[in-house]
C-alpha positions in Angstrom: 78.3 173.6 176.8 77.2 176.6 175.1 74.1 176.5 172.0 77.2 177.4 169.6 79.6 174.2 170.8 76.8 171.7 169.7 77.1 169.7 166.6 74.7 170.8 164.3 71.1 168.4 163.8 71.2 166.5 160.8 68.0 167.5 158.4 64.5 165.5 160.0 64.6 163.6 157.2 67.7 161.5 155.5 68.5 159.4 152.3 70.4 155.9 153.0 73.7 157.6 152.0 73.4 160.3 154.3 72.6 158.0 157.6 75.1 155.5 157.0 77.3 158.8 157.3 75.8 159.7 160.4 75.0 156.3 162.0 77.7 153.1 162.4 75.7 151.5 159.8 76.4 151.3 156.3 73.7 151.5 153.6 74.2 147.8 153.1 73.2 147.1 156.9 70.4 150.1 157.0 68.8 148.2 154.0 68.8 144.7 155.9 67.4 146.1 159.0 64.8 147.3 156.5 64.1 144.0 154.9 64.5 142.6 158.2 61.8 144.8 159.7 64.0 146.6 162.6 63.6 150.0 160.8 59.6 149.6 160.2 57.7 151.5 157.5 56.0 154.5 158.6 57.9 154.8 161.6 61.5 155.2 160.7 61.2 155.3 157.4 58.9 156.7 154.6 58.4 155.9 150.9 56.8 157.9 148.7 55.2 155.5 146.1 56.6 151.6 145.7 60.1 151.2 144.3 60.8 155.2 145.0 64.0 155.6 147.5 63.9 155.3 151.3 63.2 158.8 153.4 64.8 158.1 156.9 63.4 160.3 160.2 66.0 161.1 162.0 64.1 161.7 164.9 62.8 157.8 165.1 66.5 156.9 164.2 67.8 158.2 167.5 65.1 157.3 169.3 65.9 153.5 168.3 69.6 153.7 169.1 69.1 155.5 172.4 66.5 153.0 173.5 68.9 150.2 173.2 66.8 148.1 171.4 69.3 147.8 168.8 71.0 144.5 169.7 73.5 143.1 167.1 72.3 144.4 164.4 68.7 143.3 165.0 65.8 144.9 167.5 64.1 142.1 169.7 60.7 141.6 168.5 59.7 142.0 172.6 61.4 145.2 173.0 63.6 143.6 175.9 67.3 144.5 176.0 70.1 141.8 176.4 73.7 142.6 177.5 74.6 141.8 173.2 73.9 145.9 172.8 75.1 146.4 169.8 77.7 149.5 170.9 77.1 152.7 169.2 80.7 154.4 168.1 80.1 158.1 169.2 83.2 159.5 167.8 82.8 157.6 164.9 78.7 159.0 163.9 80.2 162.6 165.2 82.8 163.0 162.9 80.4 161.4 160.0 77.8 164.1 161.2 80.0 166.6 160.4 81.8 165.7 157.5 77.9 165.5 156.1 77.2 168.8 157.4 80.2 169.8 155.8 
């Protein structure tokens, strides 16, 4: 596949809007896996000063799917993964990818 047949790279760093249109989450579920502690502080996410909006990586987002230790909506505390993968819809986060990209 040549560079120019790629889908463009979302920017490094997202708003909750613009990864639920990216991701198969919505910004309901990306802010339970926040309360939840699956998307951790400093890692996949940054914040400014308290009560300012959510800054998503990108980078850490991806790395969190691909790992498969996103299991039904929730990451196992141990890291281990369990045959409840949550199932990532490709097609589905590409054509969101691009309609963001516009």
């Amino acid at each position: 596949m040549s560079a120019s047949a790629l889908p463009p790279v979302p920017k490094p760093y997202l708003s909750a809007n613009e990864l639920a249109a990216v991701t198969p989450w919505t910004v309901e579920a990306i802010k339970k896996k926040v309360q939840r502690g699956e998307l951790r502080r400093g890692v996949h996410y940054f914040q400014e000063r308290q009560g300012e909006r959510l800054i998503f990586k990108w980078a850490a987002i991806v790395e969190l799917i691909e790992s498969g230790t996103v299991q039904n909506g929730t990451a196992p505390a141990d890291g281990s993964e369990s045959d409840r993968a949550e199932v990532i819809a490709i097609e589905e986060a590409t054509k969101r990818l691009r309609r963001l990209l516009g």
